[in-house]
GUFIVEX-447580 format. One line per field, with one value per residue (C-alpha): residue number from 1; x, y, z; residue in three letters. Coordinates in steps of 0.05 Angstrom, whole numbers. Layout:
% GUFIVEX-447580
nuse	NUM:...
c1	X:...
c2	Y:...
c3	Z:...
drendren	ALA:...
% end
This chain:
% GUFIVEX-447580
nuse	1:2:3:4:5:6:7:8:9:10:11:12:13:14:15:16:17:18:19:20:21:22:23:24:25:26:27:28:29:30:31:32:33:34:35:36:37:38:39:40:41:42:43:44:45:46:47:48:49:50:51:52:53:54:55:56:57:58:59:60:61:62:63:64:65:66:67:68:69:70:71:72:73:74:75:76:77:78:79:80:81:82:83:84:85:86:87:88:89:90:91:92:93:94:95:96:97:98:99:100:101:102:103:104:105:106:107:108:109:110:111:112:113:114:115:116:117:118:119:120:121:122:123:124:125:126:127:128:129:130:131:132:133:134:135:136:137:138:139:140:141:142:143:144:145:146:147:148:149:150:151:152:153:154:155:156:157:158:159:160:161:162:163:164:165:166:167:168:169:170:171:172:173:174:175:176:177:178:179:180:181:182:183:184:185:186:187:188:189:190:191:192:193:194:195:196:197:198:199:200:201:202:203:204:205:206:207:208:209:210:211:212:213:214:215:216:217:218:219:220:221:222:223:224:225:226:227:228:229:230:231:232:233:234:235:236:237:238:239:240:241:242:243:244:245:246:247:248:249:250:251:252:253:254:255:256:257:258:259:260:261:262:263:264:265:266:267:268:269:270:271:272:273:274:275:276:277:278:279:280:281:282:283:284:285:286:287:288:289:290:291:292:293:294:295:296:297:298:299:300:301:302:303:304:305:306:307:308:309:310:311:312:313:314:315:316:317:318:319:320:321:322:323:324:325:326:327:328:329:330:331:332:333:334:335:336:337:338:339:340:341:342:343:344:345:346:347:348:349:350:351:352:353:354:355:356:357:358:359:360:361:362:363:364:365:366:367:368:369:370:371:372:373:374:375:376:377:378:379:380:381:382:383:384:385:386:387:388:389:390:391:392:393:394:395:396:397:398:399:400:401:402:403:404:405:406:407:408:409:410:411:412:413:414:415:416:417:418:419:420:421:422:423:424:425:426:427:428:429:430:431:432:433:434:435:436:437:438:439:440:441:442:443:444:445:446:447:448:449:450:451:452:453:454:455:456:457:458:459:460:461:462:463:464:465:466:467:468:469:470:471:472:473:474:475:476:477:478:479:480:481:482:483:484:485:486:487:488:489:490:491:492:493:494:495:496:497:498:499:500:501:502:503:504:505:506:507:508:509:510:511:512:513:514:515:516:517:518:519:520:521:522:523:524:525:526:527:528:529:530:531:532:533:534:535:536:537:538:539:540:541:542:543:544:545:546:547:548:549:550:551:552:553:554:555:556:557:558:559:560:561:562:563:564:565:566:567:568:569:570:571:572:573:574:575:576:577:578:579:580:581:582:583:584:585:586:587:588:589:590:591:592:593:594:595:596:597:598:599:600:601:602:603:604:605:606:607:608:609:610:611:612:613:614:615:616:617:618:619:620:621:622:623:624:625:626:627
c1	922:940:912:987:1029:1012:1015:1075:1053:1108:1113:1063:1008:956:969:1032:1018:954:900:906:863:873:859:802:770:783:739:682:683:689:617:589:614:628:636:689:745:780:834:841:841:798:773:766:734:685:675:660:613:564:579:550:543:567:646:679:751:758:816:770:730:725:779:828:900:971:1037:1049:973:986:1036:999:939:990:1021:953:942:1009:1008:1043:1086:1095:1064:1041:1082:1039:1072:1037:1084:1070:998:936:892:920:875:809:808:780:821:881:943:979:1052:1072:1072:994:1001:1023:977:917:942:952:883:846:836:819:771:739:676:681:695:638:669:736:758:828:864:925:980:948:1014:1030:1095:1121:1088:1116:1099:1148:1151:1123:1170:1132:1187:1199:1153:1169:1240:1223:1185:1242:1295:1266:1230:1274:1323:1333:1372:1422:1374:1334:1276:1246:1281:1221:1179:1135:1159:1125:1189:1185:1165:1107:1083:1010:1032:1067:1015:961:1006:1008:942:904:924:909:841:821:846:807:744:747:742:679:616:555:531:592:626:691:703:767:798:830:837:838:908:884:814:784:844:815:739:762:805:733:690:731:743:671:626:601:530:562:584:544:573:630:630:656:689:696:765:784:747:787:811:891:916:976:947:915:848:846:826:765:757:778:734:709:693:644:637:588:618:540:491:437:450:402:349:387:468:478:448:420:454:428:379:416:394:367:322:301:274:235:189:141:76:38:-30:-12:-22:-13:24:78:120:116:126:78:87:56:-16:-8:31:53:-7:13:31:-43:-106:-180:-197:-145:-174:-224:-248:-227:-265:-242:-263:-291:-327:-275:-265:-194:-189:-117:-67:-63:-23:-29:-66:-78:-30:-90:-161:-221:-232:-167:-162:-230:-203:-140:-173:-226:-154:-127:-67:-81:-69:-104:-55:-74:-139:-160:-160:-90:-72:-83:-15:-5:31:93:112:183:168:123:187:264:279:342:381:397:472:480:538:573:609:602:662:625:591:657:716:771:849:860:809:841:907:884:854:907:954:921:944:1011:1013:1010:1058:1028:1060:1033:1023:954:917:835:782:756:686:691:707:648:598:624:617:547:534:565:580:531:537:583:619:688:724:786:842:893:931:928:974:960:902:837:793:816:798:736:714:734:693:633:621:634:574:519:554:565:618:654:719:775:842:898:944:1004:1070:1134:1141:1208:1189:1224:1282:1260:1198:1157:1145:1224:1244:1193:1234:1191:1231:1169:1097:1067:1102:1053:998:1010:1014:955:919:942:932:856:840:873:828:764:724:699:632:591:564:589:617:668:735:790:844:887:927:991:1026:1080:1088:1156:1184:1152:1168:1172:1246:1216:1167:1218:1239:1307:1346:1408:1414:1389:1448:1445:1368:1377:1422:1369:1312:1306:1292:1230:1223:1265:1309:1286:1210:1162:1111:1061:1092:1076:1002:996:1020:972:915:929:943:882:838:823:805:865:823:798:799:861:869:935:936:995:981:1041:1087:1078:1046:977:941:860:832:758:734:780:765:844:891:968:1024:1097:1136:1196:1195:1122:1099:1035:1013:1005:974:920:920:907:842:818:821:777:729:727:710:666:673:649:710:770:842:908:975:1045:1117:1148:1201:1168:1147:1198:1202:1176:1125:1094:1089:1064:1009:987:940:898:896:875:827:789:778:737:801:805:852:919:982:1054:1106
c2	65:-12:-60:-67:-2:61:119:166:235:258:330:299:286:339:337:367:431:480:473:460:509:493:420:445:487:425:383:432:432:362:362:406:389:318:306:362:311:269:229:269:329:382:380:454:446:404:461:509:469:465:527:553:629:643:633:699:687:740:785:852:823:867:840:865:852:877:858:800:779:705:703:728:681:620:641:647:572:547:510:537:478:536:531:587:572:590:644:632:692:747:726:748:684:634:575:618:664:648:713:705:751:727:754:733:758:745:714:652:660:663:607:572:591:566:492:508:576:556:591:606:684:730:799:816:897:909:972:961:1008:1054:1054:1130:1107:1103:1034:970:927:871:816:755:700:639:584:604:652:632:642:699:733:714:734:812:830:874:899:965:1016:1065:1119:1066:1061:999:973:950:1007:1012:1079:1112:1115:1046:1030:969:1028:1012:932:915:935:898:836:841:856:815:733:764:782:709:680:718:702:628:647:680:646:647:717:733:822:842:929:950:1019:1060:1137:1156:1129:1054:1059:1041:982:952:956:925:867:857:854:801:762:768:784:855:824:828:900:935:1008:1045:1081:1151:1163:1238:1223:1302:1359:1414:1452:1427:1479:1461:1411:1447:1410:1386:1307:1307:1239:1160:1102:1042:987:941:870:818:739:724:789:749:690:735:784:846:832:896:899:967:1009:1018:1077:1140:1191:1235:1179:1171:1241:1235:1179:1215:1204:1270:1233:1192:1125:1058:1029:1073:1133:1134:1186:1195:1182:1194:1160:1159:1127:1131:1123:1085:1030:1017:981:1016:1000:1039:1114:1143:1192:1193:1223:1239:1224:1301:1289:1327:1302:1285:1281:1251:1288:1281:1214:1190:1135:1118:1063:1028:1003:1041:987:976:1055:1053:1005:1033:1105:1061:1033:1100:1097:1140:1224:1279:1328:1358:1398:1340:1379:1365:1316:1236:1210:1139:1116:1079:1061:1054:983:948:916:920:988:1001:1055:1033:1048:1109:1115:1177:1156:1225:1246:1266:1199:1154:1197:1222:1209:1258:1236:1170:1185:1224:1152:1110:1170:1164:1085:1103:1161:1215:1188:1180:1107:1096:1145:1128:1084:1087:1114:1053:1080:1071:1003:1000:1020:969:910:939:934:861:829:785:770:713:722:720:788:778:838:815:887:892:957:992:939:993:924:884:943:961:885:893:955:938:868:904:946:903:837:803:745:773:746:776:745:796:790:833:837:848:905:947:1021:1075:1105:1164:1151:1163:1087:1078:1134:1095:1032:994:956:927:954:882:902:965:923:871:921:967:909:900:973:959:898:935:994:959:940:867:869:813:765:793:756:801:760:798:758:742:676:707:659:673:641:597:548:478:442:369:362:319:378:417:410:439:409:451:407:342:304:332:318:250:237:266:241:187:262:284:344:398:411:481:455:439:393:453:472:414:412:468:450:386:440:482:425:377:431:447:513:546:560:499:462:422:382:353:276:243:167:114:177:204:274:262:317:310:361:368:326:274:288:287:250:281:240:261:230:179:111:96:25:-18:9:81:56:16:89:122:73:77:151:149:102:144:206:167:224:209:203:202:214:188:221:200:220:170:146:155:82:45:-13:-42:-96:-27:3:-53:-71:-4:-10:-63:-37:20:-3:-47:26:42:89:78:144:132:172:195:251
c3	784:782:836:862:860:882:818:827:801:744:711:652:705:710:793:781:745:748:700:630:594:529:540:577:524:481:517:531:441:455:484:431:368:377:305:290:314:268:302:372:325:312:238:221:147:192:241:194:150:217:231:158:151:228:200:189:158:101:106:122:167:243:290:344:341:362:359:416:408:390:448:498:484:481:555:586:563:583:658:709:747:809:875:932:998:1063:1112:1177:1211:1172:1171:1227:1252:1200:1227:1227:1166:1093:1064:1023:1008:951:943:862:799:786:712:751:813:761:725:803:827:762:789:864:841:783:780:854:849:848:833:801:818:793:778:733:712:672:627:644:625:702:710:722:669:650:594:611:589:550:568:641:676:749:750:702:757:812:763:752:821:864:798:800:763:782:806:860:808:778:704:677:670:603:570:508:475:467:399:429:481:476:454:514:560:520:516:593:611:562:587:659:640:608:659:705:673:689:764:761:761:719:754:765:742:737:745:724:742:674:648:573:550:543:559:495:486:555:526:461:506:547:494:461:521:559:501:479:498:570:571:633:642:635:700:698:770:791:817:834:857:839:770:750:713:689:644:570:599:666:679:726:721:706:682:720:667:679:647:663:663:640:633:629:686:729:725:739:726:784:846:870:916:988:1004:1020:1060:1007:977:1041:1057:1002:1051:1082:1122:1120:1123:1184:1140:1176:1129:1146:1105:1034:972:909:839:775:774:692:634:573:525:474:522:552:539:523:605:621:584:632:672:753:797:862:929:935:861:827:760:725:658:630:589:513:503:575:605:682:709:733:704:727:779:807:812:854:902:907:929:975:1006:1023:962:918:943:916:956:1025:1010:960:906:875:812:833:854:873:945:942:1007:1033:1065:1022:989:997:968:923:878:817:809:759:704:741:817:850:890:938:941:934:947:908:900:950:999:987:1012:1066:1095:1079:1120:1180:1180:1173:1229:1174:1118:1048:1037:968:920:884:924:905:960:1007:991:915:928:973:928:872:921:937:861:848:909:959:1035:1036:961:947:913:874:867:832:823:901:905:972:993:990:975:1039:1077:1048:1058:1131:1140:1095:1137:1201:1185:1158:1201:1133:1121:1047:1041:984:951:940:894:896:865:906:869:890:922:890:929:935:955:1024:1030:1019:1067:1122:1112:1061:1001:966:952:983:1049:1049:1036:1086:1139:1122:1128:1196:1211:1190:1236:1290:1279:1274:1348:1348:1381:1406:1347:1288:1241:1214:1193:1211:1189:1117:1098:1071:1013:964:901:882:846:852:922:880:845:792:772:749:686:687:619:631:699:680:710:781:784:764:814:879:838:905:944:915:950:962:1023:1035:1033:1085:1088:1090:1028:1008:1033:998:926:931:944:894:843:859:862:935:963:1001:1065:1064:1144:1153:1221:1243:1268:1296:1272:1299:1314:1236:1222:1186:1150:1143:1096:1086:1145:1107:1034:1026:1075:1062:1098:1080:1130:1125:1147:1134:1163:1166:1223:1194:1134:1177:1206:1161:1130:1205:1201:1136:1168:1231:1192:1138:1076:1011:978:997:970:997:971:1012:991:939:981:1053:1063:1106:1052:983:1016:1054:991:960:1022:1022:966:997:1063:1030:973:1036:1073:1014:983:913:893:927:894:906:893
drendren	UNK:UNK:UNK:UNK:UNK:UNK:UNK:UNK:UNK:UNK:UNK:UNK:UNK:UNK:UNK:UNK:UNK:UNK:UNK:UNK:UNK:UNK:UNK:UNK:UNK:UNK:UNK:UNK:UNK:UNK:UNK:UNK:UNK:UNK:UNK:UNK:UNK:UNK:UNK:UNK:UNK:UNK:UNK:UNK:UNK:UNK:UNK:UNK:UNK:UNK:UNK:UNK:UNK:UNK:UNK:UNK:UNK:UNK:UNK:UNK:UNK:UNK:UNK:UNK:UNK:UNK:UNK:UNK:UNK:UNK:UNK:UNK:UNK:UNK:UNK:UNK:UNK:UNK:UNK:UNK:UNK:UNK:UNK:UNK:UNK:UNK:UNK:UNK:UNK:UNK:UNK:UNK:UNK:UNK:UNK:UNK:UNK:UNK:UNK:UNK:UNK:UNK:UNK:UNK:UNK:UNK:UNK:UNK:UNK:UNK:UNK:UNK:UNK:UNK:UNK:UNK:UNK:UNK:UNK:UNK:UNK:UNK:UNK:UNK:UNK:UNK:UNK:UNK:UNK:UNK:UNK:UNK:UNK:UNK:UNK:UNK:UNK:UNK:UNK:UNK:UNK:UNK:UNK:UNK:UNK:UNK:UNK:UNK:UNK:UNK:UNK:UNK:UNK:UNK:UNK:UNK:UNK:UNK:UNK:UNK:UNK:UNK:UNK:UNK:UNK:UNK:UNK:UNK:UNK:UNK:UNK:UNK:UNK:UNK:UNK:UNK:UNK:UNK:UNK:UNK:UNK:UNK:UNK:UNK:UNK:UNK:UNK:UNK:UNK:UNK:UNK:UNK:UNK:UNK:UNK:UNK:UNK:UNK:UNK:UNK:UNK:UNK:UNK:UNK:UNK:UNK:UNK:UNK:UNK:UNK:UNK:UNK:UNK:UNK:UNK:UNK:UNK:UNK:UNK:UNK:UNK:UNK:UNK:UNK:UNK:UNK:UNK:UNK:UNK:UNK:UNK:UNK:UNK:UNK:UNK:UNK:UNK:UNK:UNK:UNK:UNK:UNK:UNK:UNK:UNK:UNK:UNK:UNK:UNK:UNK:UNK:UNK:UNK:UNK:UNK:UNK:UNK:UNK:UNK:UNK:UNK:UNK:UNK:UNK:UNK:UNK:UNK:UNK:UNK:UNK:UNK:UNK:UNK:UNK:UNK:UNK:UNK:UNK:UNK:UNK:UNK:UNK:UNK:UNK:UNK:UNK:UNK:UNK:UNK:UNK:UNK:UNK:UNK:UNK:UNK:UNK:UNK:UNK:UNK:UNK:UNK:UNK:UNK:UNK:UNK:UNK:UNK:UNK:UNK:UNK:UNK:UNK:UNK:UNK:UNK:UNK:UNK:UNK:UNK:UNK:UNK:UNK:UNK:UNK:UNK:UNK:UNK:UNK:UNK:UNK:UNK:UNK:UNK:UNK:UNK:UNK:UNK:UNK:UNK:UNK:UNK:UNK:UNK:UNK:UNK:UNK:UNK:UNK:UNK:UNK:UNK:UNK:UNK:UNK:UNK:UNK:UNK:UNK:UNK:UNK:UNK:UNK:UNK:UNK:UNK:UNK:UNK:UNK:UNK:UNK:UNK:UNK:UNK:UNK:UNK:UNK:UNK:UNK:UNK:UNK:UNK:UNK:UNK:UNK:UNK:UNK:UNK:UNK:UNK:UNK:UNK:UNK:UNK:UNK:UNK:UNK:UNK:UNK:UNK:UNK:UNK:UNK:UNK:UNK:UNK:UNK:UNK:UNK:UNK:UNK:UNK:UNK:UNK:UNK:UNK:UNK:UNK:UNK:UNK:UNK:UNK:UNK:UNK:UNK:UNK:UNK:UNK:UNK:UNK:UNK:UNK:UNK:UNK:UNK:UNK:UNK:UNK:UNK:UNK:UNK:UNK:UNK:UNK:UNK:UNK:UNK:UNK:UNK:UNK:UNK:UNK:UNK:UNK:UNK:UNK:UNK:UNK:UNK:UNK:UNK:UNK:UNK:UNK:UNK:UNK:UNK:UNK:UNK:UNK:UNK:UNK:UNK:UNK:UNK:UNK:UNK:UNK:UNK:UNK:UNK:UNK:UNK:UNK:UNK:UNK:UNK:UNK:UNK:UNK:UNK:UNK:UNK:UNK:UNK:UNK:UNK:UNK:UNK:UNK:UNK:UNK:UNK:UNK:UNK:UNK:UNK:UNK:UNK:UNK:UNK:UNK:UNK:UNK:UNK:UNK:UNK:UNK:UNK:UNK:UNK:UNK:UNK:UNK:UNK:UNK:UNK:UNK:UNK:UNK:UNK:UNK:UNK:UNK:UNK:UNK:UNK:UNK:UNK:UNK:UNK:UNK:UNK:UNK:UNK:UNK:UNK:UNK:UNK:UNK:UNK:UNK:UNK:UNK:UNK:UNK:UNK:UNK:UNK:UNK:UNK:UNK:UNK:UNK:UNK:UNK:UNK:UNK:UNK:UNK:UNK:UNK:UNK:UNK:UNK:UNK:UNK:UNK:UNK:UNK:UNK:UNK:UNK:UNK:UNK:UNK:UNK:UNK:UNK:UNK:UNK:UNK:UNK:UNK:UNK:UNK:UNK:UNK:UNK:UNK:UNK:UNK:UNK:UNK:UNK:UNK:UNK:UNK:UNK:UNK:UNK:UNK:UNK:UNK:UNK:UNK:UNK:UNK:UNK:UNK:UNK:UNK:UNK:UNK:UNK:UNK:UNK:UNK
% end
């Protein structure tokens, strides 16, 4: 920005599209490998020379690939110029909540989210068409994937069902769905942090494409489990073997960023009733375990023999050694922790008491149905929010969802679903902070995915699966009793992705001529200025909960964001007196930093424009733009 004129954003500024990932990765090998660049370009004879015997590149070496690979990377590093509009009328407390529903196809919503939720998600769960051949899966398109996505939602062909369904007659069956699933996934990763895990939901058809996907995009270091979820009960016997179960994969962003990547799972009631207190011990209820070790693992102090409190002697079992040292043992039986059984006769066993620290499960490869639910369990829930209609075929059990946030989610952390369908994970965040008074917050993504004619969700009146979702939401909150001082946020931000509100931003070739001529309108008739808001949040990187307060300064409409991190005027006719305004507002409100953006042709004249820099620059606001 020059001293005198304020920088209009353009389509080749990084404001006006989401992050650049490429560019990004880049400049993190920027920071490395300093000395690999040649020119602004990346010297790969250089690269490999540091790189010595680490360089793989003969033609047998191990790799994954399919037909579409090379694409798919290049769309997941292409910026997205789209924007997410905010619906305040189909949402529930729009001013209070910090949860998002995100109506879009999610390839650009990822790609949207990447600047404002950078390393700011702390658990991915998804569950993506399984490509049974029924799903939707469409193309993404390299050149165009916004009007791509507003060009193929809602088709449908003669029969009420969706076009673009993924068929194994199609000779790229297993490639298409890899081509679709694989940019989503990188993507993805950039919005975990360090300790952030992503599970993802699969059966047998592409189960071992989506571990070979993960372990090329998160590491194989960073595989955790591949959960085996006993998703039905009963015997199908129409099938020549009948599928008990599907597969919760289980990546870690960073396996080693903390001591144990999962947490453990509360204490269930038969762990507990193991806790007993048969001895009336102060310290409270507590069970016994083994008193010995594995031999080969101890010391010479530890090979001796105990003798009891009654002067019974115990001698230890060939290749066992006592967990303690002969004085440590002594003081423990002094204490009253070690138990010889109820006569004192019985084989040393040492006290572990149920309070003496903050007891855990840890979480076990196989998800019991009886422990999580099943498919049919499922829909049996999700009936009873839609007074006894199944609205959506194969939604997963709230209290598999449950568990996995118990596994990789804290108190306050954010859980992205970005293959929304029915909305289990909104509801099982409701329900799990309604319990424990936590504050976890989710973003949905869902597709306006067309219902199938025929269907129970059509025959009820719903066109679109995000219509479902939107409403059992609803159903939830209006479910759930809000007692006194919990913090439970009952409440979702609904938002749908579009084209960009900001005419310049588009870069529409086949119209050049008509754009030239409104190029004085920057942004589009049909847009609000909330639109608008929005668009700068997503694009300078702001969180889309983030506080927004409404000033009227000399008749215009002000928005301060952040306590006045961002100040956001798009009205006409700007004078002077809003500019001084606005720098009093910043003064008032004393942030850190501050940044100004106005609309290109709001200010009443040239000299405004021109002024507004130094009344600006003298607030202390250095960062002062336009679209």
């Amino acid at each position: 920005m020059t001293n005198s004129s304020i920088e209009k954003i353009t389509i080749n500024n990084s404001e006006a599209k989401s992050l650049d990932v490429n560019l990004q990765n880049i400049e993190q090998l920027k920071q490395i490998f300093p000395d690999i660049f040649s020119e602004g370009k990346i010297d790969f004879s250089a690269l490999k020379a540091i790189l010595g015997e680490a360089v793989d590149d003969s033609d047998e070496r191990y790799n994954f690939t399919w037909n579409g690979k090379t694409k798919a990377r290049q769309i997941a590093q292409t910026p997205s110029t789209g924007t997410l509009r905010p619906c305040k009328e189909e949402s529930v407390n729009w001013d209070t909540t910090e949860n998002l529903f995100i109506e879009g196809d999610n390839l650009e919503v990822l790609k949207l989210l990447q600047k404002s939720y950078h390393k700011k998600v702390k658990m991915i769960y998804i569950d993506p068409p399984y490509n049974t051949g029924n799903d939707f899966v469409y193309k993404d398109n390299f050149q165009n994937n916004i009007k791509n996505y507003l060009d193929i939602t809602n088709q449908l062909d003669s029969s009420g069902n969706a076009k673009h369904t993924n068929t194994d007659t199609s000779g790229r069956y297993h490639s298409d769905w890899l081509n679709m699933i694989y940019p989503r996934i990188k993507l993805a990763r950039n919005l975990l942090n360090d300790e952030g895990i992503i599970f993802i939901s699969i059966d047998d058809k592409e189960q071992s494409n989506l571990r070979a996907i993960c372990n090329e995009v998160f590491g194989e270091d960073n595989f955790i489990a591949n959960f085996i979820w006993e998703k039905r009960t009963n015997r199908e016997n129409r099938k020549v073997v009948s599928s008990r179960h599907d597969y919760v994969l289980c990546f870690a962003k960073n396996i080693n960023a903390t001591e144990r990547a999962l947490k453990q799972l509360p204490m269930n009631e038969k762990a507990l009733s193991n806790y007993k207190n048969p001895d009336n011990d102060l310290r409270g209820e507590w069970k016994s375990d083994p008193a010995t070790a594995q031999g080969g693992h101890g010391t010479k102090s530890q090979f001796y023999t105990l003798t009891a409190p009654n002067g019974k002697n115990h001698e230890l079992e060939s290749g066992r050694c006592w967990l303690y040292t002969k004085p440590v043992m002594e003081e423990a039986i002094k204490d009253g922790r070690i138990w010889f059984g109820r006569e004192g006769n019985g084989v040393p066993r040492i006290k572990t008491y149920l309070h003496a620290k903050e007891r855990g499960l840890t979480p076990e490869t196989i998800l019991f149905a009886s422990e999580v639910g099943t498919n049919e369990s499922a829909k049996n829930n999700l009936k009873k929010l839609f007074d006894g209609h199944a609205a959506f075929d194969t939604p997963k059990p709230v209290n598999l969802i449950s568990t996995l946030m118990q596994m990789g989610l804290g108190d306050d952390d954010i859980i992205l679903d970005f293959f929304a369908g029915s909305g289990t994970t909104a509801q099982s965040v409701y329900e799990l902070n309604q319990v424990d008074n936590k504050t976890r917050k989710f973003i949905l993504v869902q597709l306006p995915e067309t219902t199938n004619a025929k269907s129970e969700a059509s025959k009820l009146g719903y066109t679109t699966i995000n219509q479902i979702t939107k409403d059992r939401l609803k159903n939830v909150i209006k479910g759930i009793t809000v007692t006194p001082g919990n913090k439970n946020d009952l409440g979702f931000k609904v938002l749908k992705l579009d084209e960009t509100n900001i005419r310049p931003w588009d870069a529409d070739f086949d119209n050049l001529e008509q754009i030239l001529q409104l190029a004085s309108e920057s942004i589009k008739p049909d847009r609000s200025s909330e639109d608008v808001l929005y668009e700068i949040f997503l694009k300078y990187g702001y969180n889309l909960t983030t506080p927004v307060e409404t000033e009227i300064v000399n008749g215009k409409q002000v928005f301060v964001v952040g306590a006045g991190a961002l100040i956001v005027c798009l009205d006409d006719d700007i004078t002077g007196e809003v500019v001084e305004g606005i720098a009093k507002l910043k003064t008032d409100l004393d942030p850190e930093t501050t940044q100004v953006v106005f609309k290109d042709a709001g200010f009443a004249d040239s000299n405004v424009k021109t002024n507004a820099i130094q009344i600006l620059k003298q607030a202390g606001i250095e960062d002062v733009k336009s679209i």
